[in-house]
Structure formats: C-alpha cells, structure tokens
C-alpha positions in Angstrom: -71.4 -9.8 -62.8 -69.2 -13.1 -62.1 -70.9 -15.3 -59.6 -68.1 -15.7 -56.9 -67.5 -12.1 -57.5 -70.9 -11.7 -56.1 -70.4 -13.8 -53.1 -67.6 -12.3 -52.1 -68.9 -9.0 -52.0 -71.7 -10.0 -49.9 -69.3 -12.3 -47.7 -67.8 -8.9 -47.4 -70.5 -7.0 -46.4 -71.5 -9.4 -43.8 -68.2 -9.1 -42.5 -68.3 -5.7 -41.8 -71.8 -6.0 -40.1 -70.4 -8.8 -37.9 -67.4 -6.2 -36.9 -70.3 -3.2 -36.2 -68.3 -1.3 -39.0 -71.4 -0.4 -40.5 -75.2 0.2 -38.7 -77.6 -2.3 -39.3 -80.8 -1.2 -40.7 -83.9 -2.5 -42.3 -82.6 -3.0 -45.5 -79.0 -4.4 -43.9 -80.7 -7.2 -42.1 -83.1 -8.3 -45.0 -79.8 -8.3 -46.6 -78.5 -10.5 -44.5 -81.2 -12.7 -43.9 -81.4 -13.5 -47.6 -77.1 -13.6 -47.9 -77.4 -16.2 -45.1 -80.0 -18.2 -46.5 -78.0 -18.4 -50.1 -75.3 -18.8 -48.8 -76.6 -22.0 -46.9 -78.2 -23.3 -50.5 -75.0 -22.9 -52.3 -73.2 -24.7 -48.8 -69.6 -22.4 -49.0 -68.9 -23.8 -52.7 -67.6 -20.6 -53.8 -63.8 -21.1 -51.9 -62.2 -17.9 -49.5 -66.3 -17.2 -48.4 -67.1 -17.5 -44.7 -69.8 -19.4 -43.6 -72.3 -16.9 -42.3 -74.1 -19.6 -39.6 -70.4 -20.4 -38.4 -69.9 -24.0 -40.2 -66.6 -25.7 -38.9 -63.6 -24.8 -41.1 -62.6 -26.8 -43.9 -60.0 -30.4 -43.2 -57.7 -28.0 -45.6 -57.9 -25.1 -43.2 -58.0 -26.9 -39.8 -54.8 -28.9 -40.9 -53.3 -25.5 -41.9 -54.1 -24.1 -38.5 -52.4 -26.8 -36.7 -49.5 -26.5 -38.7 -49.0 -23.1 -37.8 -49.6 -23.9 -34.0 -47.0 -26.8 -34.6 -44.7 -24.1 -36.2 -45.2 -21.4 -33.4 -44.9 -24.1 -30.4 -41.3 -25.4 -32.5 -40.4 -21.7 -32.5 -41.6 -20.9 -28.6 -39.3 -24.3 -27.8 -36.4 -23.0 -29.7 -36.7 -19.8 -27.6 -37.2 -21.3 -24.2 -34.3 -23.5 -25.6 -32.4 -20.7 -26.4 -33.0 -18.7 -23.3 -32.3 -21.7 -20.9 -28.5 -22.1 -22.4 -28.3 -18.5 -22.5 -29.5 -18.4 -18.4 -26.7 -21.4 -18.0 -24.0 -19.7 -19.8 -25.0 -16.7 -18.0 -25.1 -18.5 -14.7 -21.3 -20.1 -15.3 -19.9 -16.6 -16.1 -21.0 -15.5 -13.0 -19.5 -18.1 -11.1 -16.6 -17.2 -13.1 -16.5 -14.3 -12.2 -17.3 -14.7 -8.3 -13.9 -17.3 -8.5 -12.1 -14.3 -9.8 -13.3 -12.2 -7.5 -12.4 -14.1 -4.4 -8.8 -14.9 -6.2 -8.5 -11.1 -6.5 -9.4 -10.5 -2.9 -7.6 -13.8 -1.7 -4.3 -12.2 -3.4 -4.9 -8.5 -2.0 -5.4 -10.2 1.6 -2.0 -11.9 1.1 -0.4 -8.6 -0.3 -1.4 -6.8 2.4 -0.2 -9.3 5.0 3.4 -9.6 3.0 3.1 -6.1 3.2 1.9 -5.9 7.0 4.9 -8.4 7.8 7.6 -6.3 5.3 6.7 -3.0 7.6 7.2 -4.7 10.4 10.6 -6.2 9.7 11.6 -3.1 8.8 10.6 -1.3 11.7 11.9 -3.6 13.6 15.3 -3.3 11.6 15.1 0.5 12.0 14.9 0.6 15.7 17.9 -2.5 16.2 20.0 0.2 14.3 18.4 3.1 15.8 21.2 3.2 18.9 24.2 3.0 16.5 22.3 5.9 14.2 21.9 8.0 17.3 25.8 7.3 18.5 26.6 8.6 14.6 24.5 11.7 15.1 25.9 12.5 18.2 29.6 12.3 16.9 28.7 14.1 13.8 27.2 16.9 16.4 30.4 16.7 18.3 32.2 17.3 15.3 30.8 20.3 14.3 29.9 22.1 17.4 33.8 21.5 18.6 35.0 25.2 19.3 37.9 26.6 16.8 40.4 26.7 19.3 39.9 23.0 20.1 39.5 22.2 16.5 43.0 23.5 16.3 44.2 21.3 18.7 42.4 17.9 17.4 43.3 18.6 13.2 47.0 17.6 12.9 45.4 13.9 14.5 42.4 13.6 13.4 40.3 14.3 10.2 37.5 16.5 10.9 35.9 17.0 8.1 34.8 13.1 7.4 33.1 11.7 9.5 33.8 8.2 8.1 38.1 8.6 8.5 37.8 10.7 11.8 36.1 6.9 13.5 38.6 5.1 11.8 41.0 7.4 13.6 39.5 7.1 16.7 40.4 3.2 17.1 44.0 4.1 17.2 45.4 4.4 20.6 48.5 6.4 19.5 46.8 9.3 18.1 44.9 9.5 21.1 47.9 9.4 23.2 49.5 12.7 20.8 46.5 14.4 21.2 45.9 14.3 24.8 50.1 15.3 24.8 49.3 18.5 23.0 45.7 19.2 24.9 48.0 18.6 28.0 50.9 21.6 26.8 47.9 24.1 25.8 46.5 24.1 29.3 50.1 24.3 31.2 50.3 27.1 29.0 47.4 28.6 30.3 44.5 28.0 27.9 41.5 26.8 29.3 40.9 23.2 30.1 36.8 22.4 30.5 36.4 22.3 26.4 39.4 20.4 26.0 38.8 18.0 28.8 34.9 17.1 27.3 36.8 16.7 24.1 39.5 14.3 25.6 36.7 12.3 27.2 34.8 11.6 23.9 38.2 10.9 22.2 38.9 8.5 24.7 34.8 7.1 24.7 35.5 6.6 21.2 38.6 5.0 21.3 37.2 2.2 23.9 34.3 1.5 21.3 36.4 0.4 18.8 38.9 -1.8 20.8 38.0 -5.5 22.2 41.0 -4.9 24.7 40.7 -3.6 28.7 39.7 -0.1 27.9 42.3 2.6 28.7 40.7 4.9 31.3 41.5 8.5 32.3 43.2 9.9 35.6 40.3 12.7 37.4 41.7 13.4 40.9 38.9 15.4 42.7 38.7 18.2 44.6 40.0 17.2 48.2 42.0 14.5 47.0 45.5 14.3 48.5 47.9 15.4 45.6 50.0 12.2 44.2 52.5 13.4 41.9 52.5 10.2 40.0 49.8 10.6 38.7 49.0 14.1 39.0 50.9 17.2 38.0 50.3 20.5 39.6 50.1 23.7 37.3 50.7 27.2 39.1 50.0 26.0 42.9 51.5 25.1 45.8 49.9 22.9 48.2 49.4 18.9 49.3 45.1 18.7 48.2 44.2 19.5 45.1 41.9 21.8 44.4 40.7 21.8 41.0 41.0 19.5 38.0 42.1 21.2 34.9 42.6 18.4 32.9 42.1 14.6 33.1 45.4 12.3 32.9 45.6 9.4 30.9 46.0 5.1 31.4 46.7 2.9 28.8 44.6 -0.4 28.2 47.2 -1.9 30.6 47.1 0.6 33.3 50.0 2.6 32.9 49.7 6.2 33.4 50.8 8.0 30.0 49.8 11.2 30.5 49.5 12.8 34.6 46.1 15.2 35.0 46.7 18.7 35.7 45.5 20.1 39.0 45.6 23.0 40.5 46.2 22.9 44.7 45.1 24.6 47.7 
C-alpha cells in the first residue's frame, strides 16, 4: 500500500476517535498510541495529515487563515457599509415623507379654512338677500291665491301669469290708477269690496317700492268719521258719519285725491 495512503487513513481514523464517532477500545487506543508516536517520528511530512499532539499549523496554513479572516472582516465592512447608507437613505425618505405629510395636512388645513370662509360668505349672502327672496314669495303667493273674480278685475292691467312683467307693471302709477278706477265701479255696483280692497293695498305697496318719489297713499275714512265728500263718496246711504269703508280712495305722489273711497253712512 502507498505510504501517504496509509497515513491518511490512520489520520482518518484518529479523527473519528477524536469526534467520539467511533468507541474506543483496547485495540483503538493501542492504535492510537502507536499512530501518535509515528506520526511524531515522521513530524507531519506526509502534507493534508493532522498532527495528532496538536502541533501549530503550518506558515502556509496560518497565512491562509488570515486571509480568509481578512476576506470575511472586508465582506462584514461592506455590509455594515451597505446597511449604514441603506439606514441613511432610509432615514431621508422618511423625512421626505414627513415634509409631504405636513404639506398635505398644511394644504387641507387651508382648504378647509377657504372652505370655512366660502360658507360663510355665502351664508351671509343668502340671508342679505333673504328679505327681498321673502318679498318675491310673498307676491308670487299673492298672485296665485288672488280669487277669480278679482283676477278678473286686475288682468286687462296687469300680467298675471309672470311674475317678472306683473313687477315691472307695478312701478307704473297709471295702471294703478285704471285699476283702482275699475275696482272702484265693481263695488258701486254692488260686488264686494274686502278682497278687492287687500288687493288695491298690495297694488299700491308695490307701486311705492319701486318709485324714489313721495309715495302715493290711499284715502281709509273710518267708522265714525264725519263724511267729507271730497274725498269720500257714499254708496247706497244717507247720512253725515260714515259707517263702513267699502273701499279705500286714492292720492297721487303729490297729494291729489284721484280716486274718492266708498263708504257707506249711518
């Protein structure tokens, strides 16, 4: 059998013995006994064969060794290298990310007060037009709860069907002044006067709305009121006090009485 052959078969038994792989017994440590005391004679010539007693390894080995600590400790400083850029980038993404953050929230916060402020302006716009709005519902009510019979009366002056034109109407004295004329003849003629008198007041509410002028006023004697035919006119009754008002009479802006109010006296 080759010589190193040998040697390494026995290095190789030892081996196992040294690991406890295999019991020990009589015959295994004579064996060993005699391998170690060979192996010291030959002093490790044959190359790859452990030194039973433990020599110190080889220059060749030792610098082998510590090139493969140098190698691990480069790699291990590449890593820590590695992992502290990768911490720094991580770190500046985060900060990043915390700017964006409070850029988000800094541009919500001023959304929300633009907002805040936009709701109030227009709340505050809604209730500045809120009167006028309530004035428009109130006519447009008017308008269509006005009784057919007085609806009659008001059409051949005014529009009643828009809302927009019968306003426009209302700013003009002279079709006030013709529709009070014909209100006037329907309650001589005996129809009755309350509907037609509210209407003539809201005609004549209207009318003093639209104009900049001295507003023309209406003629209500009351009840107990000495009659004054200038500015009265009885219907049906004979007497010097009035006793009921069946219709208001009318002034212009300047004070002239156009239309007398119709009374009835007691």
């Amino acid at each position: 059998m080759d010589e190193q052959l040998f040697y390494l078969l026995c290095a190789a038994v030892d081996e196992e013995f040294d690991r406890k792989l295999l019991k020990i017994g009589p015959a295994g440590c004579a064996f060993r006994e005699y391998w170690r005391q060979v192996r010291t004679e030959k002093q490790c010539d044959a190359p790859g064969i452990p030194d039973p007693h433990g020599a110190p390894d080889t220059p060749d080995k030792a610098d082998r060794a510590a090139e493969a600590l140098r190698r691990e400790n480069a790699a291990l400083r590449e890593a820590l290298e590695a992992a502290r850029q990768e911490a720094q980038q991580l770190a500046e993404r985060a900060r990043e990310c915390r700017q964006r953050l409070d850029e988000a929230q800094q541009a919500r916060t001023t959304a929300e007060d633009r907002a805040e402020q936009a709701r109030a302006q227009l709340e505050a716009a809604r209730q500045a037009r809120l009167p006028e709005q309530r004035q428009l519902e109130e006519v447009h009510a008017f308008l269509r709860d006005l009784p057919q019979d007085v609806a009659r009366l008001l059409a051949p002056y005014y529009a009643l069907d828009s809302l927009l034109i019968f306003l426009v109407g209302c700013g003009q004295f002279s079709r006030l002044s013709q529709c009070w004329d014909a209100c006037g003849k329907a309650v001589a003629g005996g129809a009755p006067g309350e509907a037609l008198s509210a209407c003539l007041r809201r005609l004549l509410a209207l009318y003093n709305l639209s104009s900049t002028d001295t507003p023309a006023t209406a003629v209500e004697p009351q009840p107990g009121d000495r009659y004054d035919y200038e500015s009265a006119q009885r219907i049906g009754s004979d007497g010097g006090t009035v006793r009921a008002l069946l219709l208001p009479g009318l002034r212009n802006p300047g004070g002239k009485v156009l239309h007398k109010a119709l009374v009835r006296l007691g």
